[in-house]
PLY file of the C-alpha trace (Angstrom):
ply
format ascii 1.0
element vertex 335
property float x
property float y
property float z
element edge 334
property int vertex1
property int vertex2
end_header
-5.95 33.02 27.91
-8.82 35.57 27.78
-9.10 37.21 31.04
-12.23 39.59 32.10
-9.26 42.06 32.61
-8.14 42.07 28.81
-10.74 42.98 26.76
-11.83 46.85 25.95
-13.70 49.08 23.69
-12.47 52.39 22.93
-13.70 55.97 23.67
-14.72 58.34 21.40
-11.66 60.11 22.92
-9.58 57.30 22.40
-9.95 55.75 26.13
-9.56 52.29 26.03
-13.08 51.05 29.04
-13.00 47.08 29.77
-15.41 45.81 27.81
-16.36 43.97 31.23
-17.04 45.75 34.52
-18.48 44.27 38.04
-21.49 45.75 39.39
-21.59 46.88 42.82
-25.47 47.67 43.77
-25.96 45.69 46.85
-29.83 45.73 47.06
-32.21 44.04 47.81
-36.05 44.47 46.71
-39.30 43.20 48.48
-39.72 40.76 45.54
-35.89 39.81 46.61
-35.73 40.03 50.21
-32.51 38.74 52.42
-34.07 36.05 54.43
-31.27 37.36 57.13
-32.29 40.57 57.30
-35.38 42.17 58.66
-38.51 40.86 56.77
-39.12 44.64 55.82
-35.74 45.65 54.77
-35.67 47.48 51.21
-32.29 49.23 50.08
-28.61 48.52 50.09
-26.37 46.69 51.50
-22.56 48.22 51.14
-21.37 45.89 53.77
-21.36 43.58 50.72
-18.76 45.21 48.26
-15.70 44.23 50.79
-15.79 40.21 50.57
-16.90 41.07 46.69
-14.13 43.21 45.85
-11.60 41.46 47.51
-12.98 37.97 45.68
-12.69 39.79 42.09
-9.77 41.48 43.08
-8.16 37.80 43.56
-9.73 36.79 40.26
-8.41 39.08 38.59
-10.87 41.51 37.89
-9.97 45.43 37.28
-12.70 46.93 36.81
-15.41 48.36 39.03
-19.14 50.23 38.32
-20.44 51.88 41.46
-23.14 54.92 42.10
-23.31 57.22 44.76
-26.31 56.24 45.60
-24.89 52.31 46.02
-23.13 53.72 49.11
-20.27 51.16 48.18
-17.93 53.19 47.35
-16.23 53.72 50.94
-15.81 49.76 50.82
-14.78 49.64 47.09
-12.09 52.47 47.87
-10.91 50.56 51.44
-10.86 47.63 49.65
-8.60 49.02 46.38
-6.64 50.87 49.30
-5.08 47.75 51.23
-3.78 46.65 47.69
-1.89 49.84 46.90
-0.86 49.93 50.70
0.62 46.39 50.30
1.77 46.32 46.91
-1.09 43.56 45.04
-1.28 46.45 43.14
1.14 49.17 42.24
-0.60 51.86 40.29
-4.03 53.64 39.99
-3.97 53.12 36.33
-4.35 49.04 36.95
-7.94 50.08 38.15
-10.84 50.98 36.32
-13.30 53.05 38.55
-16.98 53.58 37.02
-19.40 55.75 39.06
-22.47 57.76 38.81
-24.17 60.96 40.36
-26.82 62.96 39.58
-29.68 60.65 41.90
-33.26 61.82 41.90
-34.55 61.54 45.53
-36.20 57.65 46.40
-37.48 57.57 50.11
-37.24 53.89 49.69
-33.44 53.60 49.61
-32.10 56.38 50.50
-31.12 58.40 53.37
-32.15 61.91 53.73
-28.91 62.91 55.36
-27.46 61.67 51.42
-29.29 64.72 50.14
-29.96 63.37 46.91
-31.48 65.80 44.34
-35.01 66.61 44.45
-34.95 67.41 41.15
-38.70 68.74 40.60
-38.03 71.39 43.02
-34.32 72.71 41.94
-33.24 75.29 40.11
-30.35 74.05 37.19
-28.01 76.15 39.17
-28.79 74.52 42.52
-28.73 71.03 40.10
-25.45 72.01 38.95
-23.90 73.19 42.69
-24.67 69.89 43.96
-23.49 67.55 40.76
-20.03 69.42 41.43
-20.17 68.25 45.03
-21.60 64.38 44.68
-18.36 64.67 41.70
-16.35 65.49 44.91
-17.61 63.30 47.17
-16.94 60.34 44.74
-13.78 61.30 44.88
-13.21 60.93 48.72
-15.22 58.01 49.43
-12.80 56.30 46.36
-10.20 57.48 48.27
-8.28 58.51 44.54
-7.51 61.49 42.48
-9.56 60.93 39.49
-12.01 58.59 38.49
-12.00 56.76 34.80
-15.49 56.99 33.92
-18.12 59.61 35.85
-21.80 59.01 34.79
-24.99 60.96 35.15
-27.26 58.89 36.36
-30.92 59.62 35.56
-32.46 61.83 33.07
-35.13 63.39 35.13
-36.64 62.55 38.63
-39.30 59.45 36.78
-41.79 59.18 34.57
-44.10 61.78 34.37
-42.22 63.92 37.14
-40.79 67.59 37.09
-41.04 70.03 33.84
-40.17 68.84 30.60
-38.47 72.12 30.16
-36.74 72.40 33.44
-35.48 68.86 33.37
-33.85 69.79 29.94
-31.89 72.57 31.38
-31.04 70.56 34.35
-29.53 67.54 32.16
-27.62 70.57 30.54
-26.29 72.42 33.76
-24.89 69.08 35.67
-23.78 68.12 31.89
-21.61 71.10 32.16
-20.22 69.73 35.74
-18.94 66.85 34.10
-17.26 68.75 31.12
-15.67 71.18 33.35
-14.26 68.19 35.49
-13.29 66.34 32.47
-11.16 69.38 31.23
-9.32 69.85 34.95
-8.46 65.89 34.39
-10.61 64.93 37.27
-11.81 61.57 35.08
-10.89 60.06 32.23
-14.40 60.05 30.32
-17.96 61.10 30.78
-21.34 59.77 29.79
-25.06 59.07 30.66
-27.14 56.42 31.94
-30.37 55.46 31.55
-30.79 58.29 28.48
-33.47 58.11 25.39
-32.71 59.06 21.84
-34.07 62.54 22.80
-32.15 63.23 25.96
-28.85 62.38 23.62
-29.93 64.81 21.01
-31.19 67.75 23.37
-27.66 68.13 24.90
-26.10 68.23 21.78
-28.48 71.25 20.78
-28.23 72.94 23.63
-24.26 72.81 23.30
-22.98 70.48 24.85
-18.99 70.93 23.96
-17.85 67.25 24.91
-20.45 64.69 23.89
-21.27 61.49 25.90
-18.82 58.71 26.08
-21.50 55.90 27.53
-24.98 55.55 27.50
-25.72 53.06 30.22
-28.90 51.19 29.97
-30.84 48.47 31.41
-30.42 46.22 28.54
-31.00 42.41 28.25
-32.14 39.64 25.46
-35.65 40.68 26.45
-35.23 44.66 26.75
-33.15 45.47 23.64
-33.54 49.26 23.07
-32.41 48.90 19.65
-33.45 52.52 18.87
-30.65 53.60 21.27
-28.29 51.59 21.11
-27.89 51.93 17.26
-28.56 55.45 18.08
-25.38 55.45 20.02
-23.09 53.19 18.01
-23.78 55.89 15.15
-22.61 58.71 16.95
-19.42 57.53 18.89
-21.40 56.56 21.91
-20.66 53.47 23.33
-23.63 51.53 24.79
-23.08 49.61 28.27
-25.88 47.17 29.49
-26.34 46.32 33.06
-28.86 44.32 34.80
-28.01 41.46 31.79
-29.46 38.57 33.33
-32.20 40.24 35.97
-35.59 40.44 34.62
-35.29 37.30 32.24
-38.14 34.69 32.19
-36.06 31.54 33.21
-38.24 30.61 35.99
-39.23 28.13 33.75
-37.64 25.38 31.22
-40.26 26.15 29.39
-40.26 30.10 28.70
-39.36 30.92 25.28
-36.41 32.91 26.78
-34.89 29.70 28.50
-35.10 27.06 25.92
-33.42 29.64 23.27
-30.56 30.16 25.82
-30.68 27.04 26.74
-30.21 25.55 22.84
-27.37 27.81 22.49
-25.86 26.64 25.32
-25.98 22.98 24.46
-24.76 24.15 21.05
-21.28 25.75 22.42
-20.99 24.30 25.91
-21.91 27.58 27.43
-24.41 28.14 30.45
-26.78 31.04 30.07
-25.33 33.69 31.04
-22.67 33.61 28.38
-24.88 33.45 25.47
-27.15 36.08 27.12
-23.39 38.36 27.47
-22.04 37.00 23.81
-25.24 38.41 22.12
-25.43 41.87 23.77
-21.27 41.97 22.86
-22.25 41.11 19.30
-24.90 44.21 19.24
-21.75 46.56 20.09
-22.43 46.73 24.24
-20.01 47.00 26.76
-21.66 44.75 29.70
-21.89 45.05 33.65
-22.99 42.40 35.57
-23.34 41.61 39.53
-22.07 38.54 40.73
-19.87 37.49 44.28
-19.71 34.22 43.07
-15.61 34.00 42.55
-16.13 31.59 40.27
-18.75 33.67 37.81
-16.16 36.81 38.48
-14.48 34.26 36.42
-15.99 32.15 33.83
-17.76 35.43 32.34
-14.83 36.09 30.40
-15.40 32.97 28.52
-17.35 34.31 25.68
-14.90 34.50 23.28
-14.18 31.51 21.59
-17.57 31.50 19.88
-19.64 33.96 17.59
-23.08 33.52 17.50
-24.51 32.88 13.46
-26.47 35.31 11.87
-30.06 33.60 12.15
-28.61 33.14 16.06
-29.07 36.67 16.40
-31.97 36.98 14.98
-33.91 34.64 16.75
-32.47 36.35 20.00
-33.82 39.60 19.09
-37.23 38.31 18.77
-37.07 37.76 22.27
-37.54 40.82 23.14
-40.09 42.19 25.07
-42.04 45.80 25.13
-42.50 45.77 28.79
-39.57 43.80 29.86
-37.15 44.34 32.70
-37.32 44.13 36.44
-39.31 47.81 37.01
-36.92 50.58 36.50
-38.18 53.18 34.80
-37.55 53.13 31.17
-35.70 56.15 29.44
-38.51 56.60 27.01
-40.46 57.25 29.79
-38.89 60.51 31.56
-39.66 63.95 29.61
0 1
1 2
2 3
3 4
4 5
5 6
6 7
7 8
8 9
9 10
10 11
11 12
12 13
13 14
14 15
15 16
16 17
17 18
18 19
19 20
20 21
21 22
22 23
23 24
24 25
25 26
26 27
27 28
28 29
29 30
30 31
31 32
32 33
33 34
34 35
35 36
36 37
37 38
38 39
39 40
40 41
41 42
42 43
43 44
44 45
45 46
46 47
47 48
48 49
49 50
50 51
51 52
52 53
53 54
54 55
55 56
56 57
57 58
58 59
59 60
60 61
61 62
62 63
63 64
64 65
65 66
66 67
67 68
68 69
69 70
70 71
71 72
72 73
73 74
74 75
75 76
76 77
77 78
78 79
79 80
80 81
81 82
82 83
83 84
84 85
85 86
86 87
87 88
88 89
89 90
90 91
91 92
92 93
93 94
94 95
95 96
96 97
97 98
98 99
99 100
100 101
101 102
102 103
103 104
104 105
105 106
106 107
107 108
108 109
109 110
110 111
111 112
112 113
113 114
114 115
115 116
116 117
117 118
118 119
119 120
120 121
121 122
122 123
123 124
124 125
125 126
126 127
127 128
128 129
129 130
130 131
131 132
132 133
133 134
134 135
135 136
136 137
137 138
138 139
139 140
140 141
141 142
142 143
143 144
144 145
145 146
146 147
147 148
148 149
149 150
150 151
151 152
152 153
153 154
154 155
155 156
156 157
157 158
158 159
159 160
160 161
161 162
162 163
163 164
164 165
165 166
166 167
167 168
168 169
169 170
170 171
171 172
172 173
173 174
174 175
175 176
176 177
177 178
178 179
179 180
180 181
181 182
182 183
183 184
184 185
185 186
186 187
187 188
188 189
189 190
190 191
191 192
192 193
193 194
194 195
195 196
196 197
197 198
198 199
199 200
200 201
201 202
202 203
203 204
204 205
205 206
206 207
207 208
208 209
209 210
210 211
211 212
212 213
213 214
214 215
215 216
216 217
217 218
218 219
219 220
220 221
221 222
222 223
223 224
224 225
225 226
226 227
227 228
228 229
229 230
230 231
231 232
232 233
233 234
234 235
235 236
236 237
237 238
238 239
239 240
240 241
241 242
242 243
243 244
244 245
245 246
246 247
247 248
248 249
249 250
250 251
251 252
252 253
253 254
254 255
255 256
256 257
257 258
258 259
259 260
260 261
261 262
262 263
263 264
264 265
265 266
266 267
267 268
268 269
269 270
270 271
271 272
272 273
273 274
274 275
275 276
276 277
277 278
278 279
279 280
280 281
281 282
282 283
283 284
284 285
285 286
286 287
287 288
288 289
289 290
290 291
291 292
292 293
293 294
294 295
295 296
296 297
297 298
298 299
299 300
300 301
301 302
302 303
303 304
304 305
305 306
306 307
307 308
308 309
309 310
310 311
311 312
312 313
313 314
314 315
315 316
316 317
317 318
318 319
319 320
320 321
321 322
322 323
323 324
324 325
325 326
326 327
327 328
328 329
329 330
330 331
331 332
332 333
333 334
């Protein structure tokens, strides 16, 4: 039987990645709120990733995307840490650790004591002096030696924010962070998220010596970024999509969105989520997705024993939507 364990795509350098990882941003949003928590609450909630890791960890489930800016990490890392300790699992290389640094500065969710970069204001060699030390600090809060896959995780501060020119040379200097770390063995692969076409290509010019691994994007049946993601298939990249099922107009039975899902589903005896996974794994994407429902850890992995047609696939793509998504800036957006 399929598993969500057994399935990966391969590195440009010949890692194989799970082709399925679990999602580990705790947070909740004003439009969102935790009915338990105070009525004016906005950020993350870490305490969340034990009960969830533990749950996927039962379910079989290996692999893992966090952020430093998630703050789960310390529970993710406890968590993975009373398995080795008791022998549920005997070796590192069972686990598949995703993270991400590199965090423009959001008052909203984040601590100052964090010191998250305030990118408009930082030299690249300041930019780069800190990447090295979030790298680090992913490391301890893991609790491990190396991590599989280390991310950057924004191209610039936002839209419209900081210097065109000086963002490019700070992609470039904690770009070089990441190299150097890959080359002392400290992970396993490197890549982007939330990068344009341009951001891609201005590395490489600037010389870059290791190209990107991942490029992971907000993607969905409604926010497609076809330009990229081909983009990335045709240069070795492989595209990951997270936030799969967020955003999507199923509020309604009625929504264009829902009844295609919904037809598909009827069609192959798959609920939404599937088909919304089996398309984006047809377009080439690795997927994460955010679930501590033991059950969904599960059933996810059920999405290969169909292909969607042709004219499937085609009808899903016209689903999508210019200004689709849940608000995150888009990577078209930042200069």
């Amino acid at each position: 039987m399929t598993t969500v364990a057994s399935k990966t795509m391969t590195l440009c350098n010949g890692v194989e990645m799970p082709l399925f990882q679990l999602g580990t941003a705790q947070m909740v949003l004003p439009n969102k709120p935790d009915p338990k928590a105070p009525s004016n609450f906005c950020g993350f909630q870490p305490e969340r990733t034990y009960r969830q890791t533990e749950l996927a960890l039962k379910a079989g489930l290996r692999a893992f995307d966090t952020a430093l800016n998630y703050r789960s990490q310390p529970a993710l890392g406890q968590v993975l840490g009373e398995w080795w300790r008791t022998g549920q699992l005997q070796n590192r290389h069972e686990i598949w650790l995703t993270s991400k640094i590199l965090n423009p500065r959001d008052s909203t969710v984040m601590f100052k004591t964090n010191r998250f970069l305030d990118l408009p204001n930082m030299t690249p060699d300041q930019v780069s002096a800190l990447t090295e030390e979030h790298f680090e600090r992913a490391l301890m809060e893991l609790n491990i030696g190396y991590i599989d896959l280390m991310l950057l995780h924004w191209p610039a501060a936002g839209p419209g924010l900081g210097n065109a020119g000086l963002n490019r040379q700070q992609r470039l200097a904690a770009w070089r962070v990441l190299e150097n770390m890959y080359e002392r063995g400290w992970c396993r692969a490197i890549g982007v998220s939330n990068y344009d076409v341009k951001h891609l290509e201005q590395l490489q010019e600037d010389g870059a010596k290791i190209g990107p691994m991942v490029n992971q994007i907000e993607a969905s049946v409604q926010v497609q970024h076809v330009e990229i993601r081909e983009y990335c298939k045709r240069n070795g990249i492989v595209p990951q999509a997270y936030s799969v099922l967020r955003g999507l107009d199923l509020s309604s039975s009625s929504s264009v969105t829902y009844s295609t899902l919904a037809a598909l589903g009827t069609k192959y005896h798959k609920d939404l989520g599937q088909i919304a996974y089996r398309y984006l794994i047809q377009h080439g994407y690795a997927v994460i997705y955010l679930t501590h429902s033991e059950q969904r850890m599960i059933s996810n992995a059920n999405v290969f024993d169909f292909e969607l047609t042709a004219d499937e696939m085609k009808a899903m793509d016209e689903l999508n939507t210019p200004n689709g998504g849940w608000g995150l800036p888009k990577p078209q957006e930042m200069d």
